[in-house]
C-alpha positions as CSV (number, residue, x, y, z in Angstrom):
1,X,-21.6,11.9,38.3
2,X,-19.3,9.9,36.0
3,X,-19.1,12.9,33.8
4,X,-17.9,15.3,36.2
5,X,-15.1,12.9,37.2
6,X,-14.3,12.8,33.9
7,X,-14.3,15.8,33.4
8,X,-12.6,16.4,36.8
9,X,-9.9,14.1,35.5
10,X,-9.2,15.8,32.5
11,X,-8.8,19.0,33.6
12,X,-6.1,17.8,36.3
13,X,-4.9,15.9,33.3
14,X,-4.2,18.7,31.8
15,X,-3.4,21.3,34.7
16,X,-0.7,19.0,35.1
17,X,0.5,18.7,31.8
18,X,0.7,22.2,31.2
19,X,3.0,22.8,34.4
20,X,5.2,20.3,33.3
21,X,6.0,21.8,29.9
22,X,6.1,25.1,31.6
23,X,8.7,23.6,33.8
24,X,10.3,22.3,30.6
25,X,10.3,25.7,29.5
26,X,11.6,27.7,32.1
27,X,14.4,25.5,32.5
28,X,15.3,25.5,28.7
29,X,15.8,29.1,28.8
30,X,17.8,29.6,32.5
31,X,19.8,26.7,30.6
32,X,20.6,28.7,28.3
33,X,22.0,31.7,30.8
34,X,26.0,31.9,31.4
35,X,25.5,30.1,34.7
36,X,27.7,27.1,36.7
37,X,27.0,24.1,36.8
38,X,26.0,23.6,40.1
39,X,23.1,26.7,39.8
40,X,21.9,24.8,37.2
41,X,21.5,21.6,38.6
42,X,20.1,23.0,41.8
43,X,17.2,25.0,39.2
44,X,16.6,21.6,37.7
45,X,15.6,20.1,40.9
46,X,13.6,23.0,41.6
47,X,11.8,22.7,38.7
48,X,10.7,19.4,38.8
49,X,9.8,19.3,42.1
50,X,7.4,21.8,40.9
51,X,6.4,20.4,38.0
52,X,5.3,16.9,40.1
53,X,4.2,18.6,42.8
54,X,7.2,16.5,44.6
55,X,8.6,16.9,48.2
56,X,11.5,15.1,47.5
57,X,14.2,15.7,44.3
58,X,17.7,15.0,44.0
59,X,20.4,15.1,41.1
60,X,23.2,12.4,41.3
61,X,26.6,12.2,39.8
62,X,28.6,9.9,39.0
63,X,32.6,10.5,40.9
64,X,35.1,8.2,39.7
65,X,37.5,8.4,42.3
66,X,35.3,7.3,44.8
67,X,33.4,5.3,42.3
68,X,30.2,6.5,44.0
69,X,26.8,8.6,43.4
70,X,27.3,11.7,45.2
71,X,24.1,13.8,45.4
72,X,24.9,17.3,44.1
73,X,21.6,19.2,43.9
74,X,18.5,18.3,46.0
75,X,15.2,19.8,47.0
76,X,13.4,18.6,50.8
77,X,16.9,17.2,52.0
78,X,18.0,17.5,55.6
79,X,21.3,20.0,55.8
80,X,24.0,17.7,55.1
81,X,22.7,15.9,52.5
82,X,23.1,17.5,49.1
83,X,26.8,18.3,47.8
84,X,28.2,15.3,50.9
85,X,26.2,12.4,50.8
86,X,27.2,9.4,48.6
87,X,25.5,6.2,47.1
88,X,26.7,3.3,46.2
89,X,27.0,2.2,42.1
90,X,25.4,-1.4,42.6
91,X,22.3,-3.3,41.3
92,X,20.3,-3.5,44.4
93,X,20.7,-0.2,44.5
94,X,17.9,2.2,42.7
95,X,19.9,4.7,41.2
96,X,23.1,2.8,41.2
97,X,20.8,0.6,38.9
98,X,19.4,3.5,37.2
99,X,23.1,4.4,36.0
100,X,24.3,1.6,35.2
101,X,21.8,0.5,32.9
102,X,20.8,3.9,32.1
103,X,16.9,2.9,32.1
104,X,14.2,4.4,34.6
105,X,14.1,2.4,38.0
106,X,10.1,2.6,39.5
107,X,9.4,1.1,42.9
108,X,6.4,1.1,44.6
109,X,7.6,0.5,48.4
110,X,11.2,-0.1,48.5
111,X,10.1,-1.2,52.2
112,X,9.0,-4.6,50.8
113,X,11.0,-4.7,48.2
114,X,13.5,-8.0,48.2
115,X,15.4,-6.7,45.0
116,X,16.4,-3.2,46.1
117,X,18.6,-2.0,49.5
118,X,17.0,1.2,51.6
119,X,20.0,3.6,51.8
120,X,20.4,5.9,54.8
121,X,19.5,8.4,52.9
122,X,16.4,7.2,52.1
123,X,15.6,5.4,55.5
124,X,16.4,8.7,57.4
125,X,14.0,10.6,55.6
126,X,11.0,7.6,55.7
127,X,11.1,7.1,51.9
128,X,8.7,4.8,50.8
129,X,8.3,5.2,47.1
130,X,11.0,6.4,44.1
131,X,11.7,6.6,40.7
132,X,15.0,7.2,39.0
133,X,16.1,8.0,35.1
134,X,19.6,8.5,33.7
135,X,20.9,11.5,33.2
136,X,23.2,10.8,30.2
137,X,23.9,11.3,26.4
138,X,26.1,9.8,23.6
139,X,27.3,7.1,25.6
140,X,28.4,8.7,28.6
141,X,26.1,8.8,32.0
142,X,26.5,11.9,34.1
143,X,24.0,10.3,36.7
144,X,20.7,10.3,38.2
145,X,17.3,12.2,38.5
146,X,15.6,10.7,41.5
147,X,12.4,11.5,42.6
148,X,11.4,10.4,46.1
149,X,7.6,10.3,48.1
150,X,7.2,9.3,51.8
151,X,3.8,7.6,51.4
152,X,3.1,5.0,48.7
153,X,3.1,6.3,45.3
154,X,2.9,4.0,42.2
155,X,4.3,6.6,39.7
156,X,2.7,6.8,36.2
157,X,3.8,6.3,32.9
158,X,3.4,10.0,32.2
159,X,5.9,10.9,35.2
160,X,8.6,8.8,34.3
161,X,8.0,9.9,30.6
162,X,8.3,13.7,31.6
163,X,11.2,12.9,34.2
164,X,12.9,11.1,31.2
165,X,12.0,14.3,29.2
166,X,13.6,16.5,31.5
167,X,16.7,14.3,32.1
168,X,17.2,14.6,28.3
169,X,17.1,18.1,28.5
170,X,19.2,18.4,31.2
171,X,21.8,16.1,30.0
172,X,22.1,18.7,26.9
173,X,22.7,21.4,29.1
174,X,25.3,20.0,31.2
175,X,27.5,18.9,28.2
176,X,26.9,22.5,27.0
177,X,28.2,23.8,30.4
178,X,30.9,21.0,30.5
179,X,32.3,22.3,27.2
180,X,31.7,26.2,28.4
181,X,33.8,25.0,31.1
182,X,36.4,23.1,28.8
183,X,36.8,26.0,26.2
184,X,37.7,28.0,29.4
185,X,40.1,26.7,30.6
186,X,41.9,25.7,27.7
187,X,41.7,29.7,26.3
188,X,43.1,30.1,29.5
189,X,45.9,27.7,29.3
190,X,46.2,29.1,25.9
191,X,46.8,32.3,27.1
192,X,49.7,31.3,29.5
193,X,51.2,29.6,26.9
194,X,51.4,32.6,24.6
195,X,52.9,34.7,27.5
196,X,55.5,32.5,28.3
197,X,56.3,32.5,24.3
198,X,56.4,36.5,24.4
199,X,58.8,36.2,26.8
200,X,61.2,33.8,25.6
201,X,60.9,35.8,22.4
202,X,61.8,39.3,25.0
203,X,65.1,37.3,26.4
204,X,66.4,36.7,23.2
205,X,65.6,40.4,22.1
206,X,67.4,41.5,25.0
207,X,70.6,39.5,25.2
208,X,70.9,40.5,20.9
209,X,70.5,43.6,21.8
210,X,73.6,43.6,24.7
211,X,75.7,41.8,21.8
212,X,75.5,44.8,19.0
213,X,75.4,41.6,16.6
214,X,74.0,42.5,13.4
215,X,72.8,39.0,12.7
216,X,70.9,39.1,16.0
217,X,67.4,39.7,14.8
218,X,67.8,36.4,12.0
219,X,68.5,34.5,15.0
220,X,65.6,35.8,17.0
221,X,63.1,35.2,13.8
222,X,64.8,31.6,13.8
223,X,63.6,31.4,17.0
224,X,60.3,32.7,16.4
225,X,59.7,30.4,14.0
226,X,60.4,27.7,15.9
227,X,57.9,28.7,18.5
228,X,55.5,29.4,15.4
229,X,55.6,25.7,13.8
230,X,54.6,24.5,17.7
231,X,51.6,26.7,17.4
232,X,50.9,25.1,13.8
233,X,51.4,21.6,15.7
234,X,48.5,22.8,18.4
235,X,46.0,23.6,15.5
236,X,46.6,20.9,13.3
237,X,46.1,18.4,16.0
238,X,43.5,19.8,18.1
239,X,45.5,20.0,21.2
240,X,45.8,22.4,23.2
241,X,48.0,21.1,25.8
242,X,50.6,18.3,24.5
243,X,52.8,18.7,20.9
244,X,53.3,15.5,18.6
245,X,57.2,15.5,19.1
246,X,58.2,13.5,15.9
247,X,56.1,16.0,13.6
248,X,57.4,18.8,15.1
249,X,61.0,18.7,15.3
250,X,60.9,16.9,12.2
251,X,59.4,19.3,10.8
252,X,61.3,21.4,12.7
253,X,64.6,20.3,11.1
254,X,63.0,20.3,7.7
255,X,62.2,24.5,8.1
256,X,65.8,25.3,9.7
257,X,67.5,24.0,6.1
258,X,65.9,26.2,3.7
259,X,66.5,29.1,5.4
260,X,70.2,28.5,5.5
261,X,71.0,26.8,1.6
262,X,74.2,27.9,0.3
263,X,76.0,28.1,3.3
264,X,76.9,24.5,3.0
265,X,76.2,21.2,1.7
266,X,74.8,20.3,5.0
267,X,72.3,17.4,5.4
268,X,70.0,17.3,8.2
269,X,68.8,13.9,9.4
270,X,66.0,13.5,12.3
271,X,65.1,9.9,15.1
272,X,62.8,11.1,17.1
273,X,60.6,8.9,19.2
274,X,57.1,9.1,18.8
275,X,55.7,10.8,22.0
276,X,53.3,13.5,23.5
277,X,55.3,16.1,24.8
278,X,54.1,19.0,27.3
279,X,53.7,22.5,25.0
280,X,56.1,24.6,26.9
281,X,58.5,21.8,26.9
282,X,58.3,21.1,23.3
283,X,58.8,24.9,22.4
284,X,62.2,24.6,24.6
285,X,63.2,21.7,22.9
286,X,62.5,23.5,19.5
287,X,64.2,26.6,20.3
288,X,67.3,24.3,21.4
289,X,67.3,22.3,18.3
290,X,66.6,25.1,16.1
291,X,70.5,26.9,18.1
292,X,72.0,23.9,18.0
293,X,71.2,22.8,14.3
294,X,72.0,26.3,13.1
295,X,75.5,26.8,15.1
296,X,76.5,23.2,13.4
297,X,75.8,24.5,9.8
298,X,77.7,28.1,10.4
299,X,80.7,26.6,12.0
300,X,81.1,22.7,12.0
301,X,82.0,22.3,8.4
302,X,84.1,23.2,5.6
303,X,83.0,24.0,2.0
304,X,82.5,19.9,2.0
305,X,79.6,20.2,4.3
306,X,78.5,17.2,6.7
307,X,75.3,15.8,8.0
308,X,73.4,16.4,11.3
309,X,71.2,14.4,13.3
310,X,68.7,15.3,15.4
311,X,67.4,12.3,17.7
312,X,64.9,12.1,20.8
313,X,64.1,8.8,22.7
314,X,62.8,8.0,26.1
315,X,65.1,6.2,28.6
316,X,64.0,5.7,32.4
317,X,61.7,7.7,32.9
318,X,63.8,10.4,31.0
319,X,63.7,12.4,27.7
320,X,67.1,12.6,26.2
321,X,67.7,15.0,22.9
322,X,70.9,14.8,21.2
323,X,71.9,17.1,18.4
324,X,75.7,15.9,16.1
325,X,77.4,16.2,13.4
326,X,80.3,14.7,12.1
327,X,82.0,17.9,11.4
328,X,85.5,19.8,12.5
329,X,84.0,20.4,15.6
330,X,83.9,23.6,17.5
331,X,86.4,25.6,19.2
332,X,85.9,26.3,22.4
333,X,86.0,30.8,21.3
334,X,83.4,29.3,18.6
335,X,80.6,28.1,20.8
336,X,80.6,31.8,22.6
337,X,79.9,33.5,19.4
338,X,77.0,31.7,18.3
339,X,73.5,33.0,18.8
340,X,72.0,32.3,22.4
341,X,73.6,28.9,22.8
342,X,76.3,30.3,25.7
343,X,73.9,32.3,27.2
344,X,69.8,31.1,27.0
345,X,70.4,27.3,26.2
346,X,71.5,25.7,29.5
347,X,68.7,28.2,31.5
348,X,66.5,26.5,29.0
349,X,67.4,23.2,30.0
350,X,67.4,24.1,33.5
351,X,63.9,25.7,33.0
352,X,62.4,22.0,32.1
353,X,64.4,20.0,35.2
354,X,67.1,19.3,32.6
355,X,70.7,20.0,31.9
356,X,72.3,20.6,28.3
357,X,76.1,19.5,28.2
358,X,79.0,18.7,25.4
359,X,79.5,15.1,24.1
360,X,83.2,15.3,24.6
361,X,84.1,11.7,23.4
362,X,81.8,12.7,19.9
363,X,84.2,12.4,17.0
364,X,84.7,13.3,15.1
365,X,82.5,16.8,15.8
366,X,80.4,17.8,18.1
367,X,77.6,16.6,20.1
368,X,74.8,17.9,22.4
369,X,72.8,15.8,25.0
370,X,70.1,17.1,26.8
371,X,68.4,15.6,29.6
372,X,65.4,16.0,31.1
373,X,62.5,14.2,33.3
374,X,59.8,13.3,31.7
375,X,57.6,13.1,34.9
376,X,54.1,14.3,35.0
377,X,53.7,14.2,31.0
C-alpha cells in the first residue's frame, strides 16, 4: 500500500511537472509571435491557470499616475474586474507587497491573517488562499502574478518556484514587446520628421525656382545641409526626438564657413545655451541660422571682413536666437535679395509660435532676434 502511494505520488509529481514545462513552452513560442501586449498577458494567465490546475489568475501592473495595481489580464474574474479594477501599492497588501519588494508573497488564509488586508476583489470572490511573485527585470517591476484559491491551499515550494519561473519568462517578453512597441513609434516619429524635412526642402525649391536666381540651388544645398547635420545630431546621440542645441548650431556655424572662405575675412563666433531642443524646432532654428549667417558674410562686410555671433539662451520660459555682426549693415533693397530670408524665414518663425524681427538699435550692423516659446519641450 505505501508503494502504490508512492508511486501514486510520483506519477502526479510528474504529470504535473510535465504540464508545467509544456505551459512554459507554449508560452515561449506565442511570446515570440508579433502580438500586443495585452493578448499576451491574457495567454499568460491562461496558461498558468492551466499549468496549476488554478481557478483563479490575474496579472497586475504597476500605473504610476494612479500609483496603483491595476489588474490587466485575469482568468475566473467576474465581468468588471480585469482591465478596471485597482489595488493598492502598500505592505499589508499581498501584491502591493509582492511589488514592492519584488519577492513571492504566500498566504495560507488571508481570513486570519493579522499582517495582510482582504481587498474587495478578493472578498467578493471568497478568496481564501494566494500567492504572488514579481513580475520584473533589471531593476524595474512591471507588477504581479497572483494566483488565487477559494478553499485553503498551502501552496508548495514547487508552485511558487514555477510561478517565479514563469514570471521570469514573462517579464522577458514584455520588455521585448515594450521595445517592439518603442522602436514603433519612434520609426514612426522618424518618419514624420523626414516628411516635414522633404517639405521644407520642396518650399525652398519652389520659391528658387520663382526667382530665376542662378545661385538658388547653393542656397537650397545650404539648407539641406543644415537639416543633414540635425540628422547626424539624432544618430550620434541616440535620440530620436530632442537635438543637443549647443552641438548643433555650433557645429552648425563651424560647416557654414568653409563653404564660403574667400569671400571674406569673416569670423564666426557661437553662445549657445546648453539645452534639449524639439527636432523639428531645431532644424528651423538651423535653417534660420544657416540664412542669416550666410546673408551677413555676402553682404555685411567689406574686403576687411567682420565677425558674427550666433547666440541662444532661455529667458521666461522663452527661447531667444540672435544672429549679428558688426558689419555695414544691410540696406533695406539688400535683405530682399538674399536667399529665403524675405520670404521663408518669418513663416519659419511663425511655424514654431515665434516671430523673427530686425535689431534696429544694433550698431553698428545688423541684428536678428528670434523668439519663440519654449513650452512643451
Amino acid at each position: 500500500m505505501t508503494m502504490n502511494s508512492d508511486i501514486g505520488r510520483l506519477e502526479t509529481s510528474l504529470r504535473r511537472s510535465l504540464q508545467r514545462q509544456a505551459a512554459i513552452a507554449r508560452f515561449g513560442t506565442r511570446a515570440l509571435v508579433a502580438i500586443d501586449l495585452d493578448a499576451l498577458l491574457q495567454q499568460a494567465v491562461e496558461e498558468v491557470a492551466l499549468a496549476v490546475d488554478a481557478e483563479y489568475v490575474k496579472i497586475l501592473e504597476y500605473c504610476p499616475v494612479s500609483k496603483a495595481l491595476l489588474i490587466r489580464a485575469g482568468v475566473g474574474w467576474k465581468e468588471g474586474v480585469v482591465g478596471h479594477a485597482t489595488l493598492a501599492v502598500h505592505m499589508r497588501s499581498p501584491a502591493g507587497r509582492s511589488y514592492l519588494t519584488k519577492e513571492p508573497t504566500r498566504i495560507s488564509d488571508i481570513r486570519q491573517s493579522e499582517e495582510f488586508d482582504r481587498n474587495e476583489v478578493l472578498a467578493d470572490h471568497d478568496i481564501v488562499s494566494l500567492v504572488n511573485v514579481p513580475i520584473a527585470w533589471d531593476g524595474h517591476a512591471f507588477g504581479v502574478l497572483e494566483l488565487d484559491s477559494r478553499s485553503f491551499t498551502d501552496f508548495l515550494d514547487e508552485t511558487i518556484h514555477f510561478l517565479q519561473g514563469f514570471a521570469h519568462l514573462l517579464a522577458a517578453a514584455i520588455q521585448r514587446k515594450q521595445q517592439e512597441e518603442e522602436r514603433e513609434i519612434l520609426f514612426r516619429e522618424l518618419q514624420h520628421r523626414i516628411k516635414n524635412s522633404l517639405q521644407m526642402i520642396v518650399a525652398l525649391l519652389r520659391i528658387e525656382q520663382r526667382k530665376g536666381d542662378p545661385n538658388g540651388f547653393d542656397r537650397v544645398k545650404e539648407a539641406v545641409q543644415a537639416i543633414s547635420l540635425a540628422y547626424d545630431q539624432l544618430q550620434e546621440s541616440q535620440e530620436i526626438k530632442q537635438v543637443k542645441l549647443e552641438d548643433y548650431l555650433g557645429k552648425l556655424c563651424s560647416q557654414i564657413m568653409p563653404s564660403l572662405i574667400g569671400l571674406r575675412p569673416v569670423q564666426v563666433e557661437s553662445d549657445i545655451e546648453p539645452v534639449r531642443l524639439d527636432f523639428d524646432k531645431a532644424v528651423i532654428l538651423g535653417l534660420i541660422v544657416n540664412e542669416l549667417v550666410t546673408n551677413s558674410v555676402k553682404h555685411a562686410f567689406g574686403e576687411d571682413g567682420g565677425i558674427i555671433k550666433v547666440v541662444f539662451y532661455v529667458k521666461e520660459g522663452e527661447g531667444v536666437l540672435t544672429v549679428g555682426d558688426d558689419g555695414q549693415g544691410i540696406s533695406t533693397g539688400d535683405q530682399a535679395k538674399p536667399g529665403m530670408g524675405s520670404q521663408l524665414l518669418p513663416a519659419m518663425a511663425r511655424q514654431i509660435g515665434g516671430t523673427l524681427e530686425v535689431d534696429t538699435e544694433q550698431r553698428p550692423g545688423t541684428r536678428h532676434v528670434l523668439r519663440f516659446t519654449l513650452a512643451g519641450q
